[in-house]
N, C-alpha and C positions, 0 to 999 in steps of 0.2 A: 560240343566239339565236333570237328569235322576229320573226317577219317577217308584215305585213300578211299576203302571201299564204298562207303555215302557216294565220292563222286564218282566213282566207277559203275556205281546202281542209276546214278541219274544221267547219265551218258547213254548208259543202253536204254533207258528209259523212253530216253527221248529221240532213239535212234540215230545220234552221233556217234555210236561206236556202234557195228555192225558185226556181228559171230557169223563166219559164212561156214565152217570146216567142222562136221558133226564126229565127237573125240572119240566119243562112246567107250568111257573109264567110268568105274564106280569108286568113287573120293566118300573120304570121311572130314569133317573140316575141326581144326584144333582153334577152341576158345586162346587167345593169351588172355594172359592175368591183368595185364594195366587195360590192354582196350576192350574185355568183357567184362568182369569184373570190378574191377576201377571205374571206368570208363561209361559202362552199361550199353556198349555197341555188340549187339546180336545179331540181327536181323539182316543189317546193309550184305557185311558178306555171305550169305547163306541166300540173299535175293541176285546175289552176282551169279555164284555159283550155280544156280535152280535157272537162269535164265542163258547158261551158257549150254549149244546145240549138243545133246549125244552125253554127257555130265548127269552121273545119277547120285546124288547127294546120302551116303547114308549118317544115320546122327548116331553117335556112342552112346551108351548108357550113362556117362558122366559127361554132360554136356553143356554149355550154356552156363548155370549157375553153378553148377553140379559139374564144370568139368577142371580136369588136374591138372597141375601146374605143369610144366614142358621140363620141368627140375631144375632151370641154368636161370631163372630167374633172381632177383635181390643182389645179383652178384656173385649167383652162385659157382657158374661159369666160368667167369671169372678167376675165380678164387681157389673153387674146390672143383678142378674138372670132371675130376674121377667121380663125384658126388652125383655129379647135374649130368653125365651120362647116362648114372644107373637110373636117375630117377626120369630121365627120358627113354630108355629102354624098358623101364617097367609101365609108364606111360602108352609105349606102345605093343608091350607085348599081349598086356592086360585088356588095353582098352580099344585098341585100334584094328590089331593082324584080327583078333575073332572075327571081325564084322564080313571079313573077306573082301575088304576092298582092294584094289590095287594102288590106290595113292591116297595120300594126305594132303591138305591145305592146309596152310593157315595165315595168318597176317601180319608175324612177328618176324623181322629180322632174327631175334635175338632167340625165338622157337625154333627156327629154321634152321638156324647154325647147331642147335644142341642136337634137335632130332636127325641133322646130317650125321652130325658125328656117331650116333647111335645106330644108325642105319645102316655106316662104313665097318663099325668097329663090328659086331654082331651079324653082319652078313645081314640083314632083313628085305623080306620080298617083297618092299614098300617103295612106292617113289614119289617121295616130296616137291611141290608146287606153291612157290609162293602166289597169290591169289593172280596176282596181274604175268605169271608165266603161265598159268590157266587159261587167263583170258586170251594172252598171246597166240596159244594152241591153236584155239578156238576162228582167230583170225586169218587163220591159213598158216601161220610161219613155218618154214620148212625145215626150221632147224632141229638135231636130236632132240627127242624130247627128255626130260631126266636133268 
């Protein structure tokens, strides 16, 4: 399987995308369940991230194989909002704010949306990047960041 991130890792690789703008945030990055797990994609985005200027990667203690669902996954979302908040509020209250970083990744559309909502509802002193608004940063853009 080929995954945004793969081709986002071989673009800088090969020096067709260029990071000129050094961010200097400390990110945590969140596994999803279908493309870690399911999937067995680790490495690509965690080698984006590590090669973006000023970006200090730190890992959770549930990570990787060992990391927790974002909660809104199977449809839970969906279904039971109230459910898949809390369990993306406990996601991040648990596993993410200790670390002290000031932002989270990750690569899920479907992460992204639960842990906004969690972030909105809760007040949290987190600010979520989907992987390729990271890289965006990184290229100069001058827009808010957030």
């Amino acid at each position: 399987m080929l995954h945004f991130s793969h081709l986002l890792r071989e673009l800088l690789r090969k020096g067709l995308i260029k990071p000129l703008k050094n961010v200097n945030i400390k990110v945590s990055y969140h596994d999803p369940c279908e493309l870690a797990r399911h999937a067995g994609v680790y490495d690509a985005p965690r080698e984006v991230i590590k090669s973006l200027p000023g970006i200090k990667l730190q890992e959770a203690k549930y990570s990787r194989e060992k990391s927790r669902c974002c909660g809104g996954g199977g449809g839970v979302l969906l279904n039971y909002p109230e459910l898949a908040v809390a369990g993306a509020y406990n996601r991040l209250s648990k596993d993410i704010l200790p670390l002290g970083v000031e932002g989270l990744v990750t690569a899920c559309p479907a992460c992204y949306l639960n842990f906004e909502y969690a972030i909105e509802r809760y007040e949290l002193p987190l600010k979520l990047y989907d992987i390729s608004e990271l890289l965006l940063l990184t290229l100069g853009d001058e827009r808010e960041e957030g």
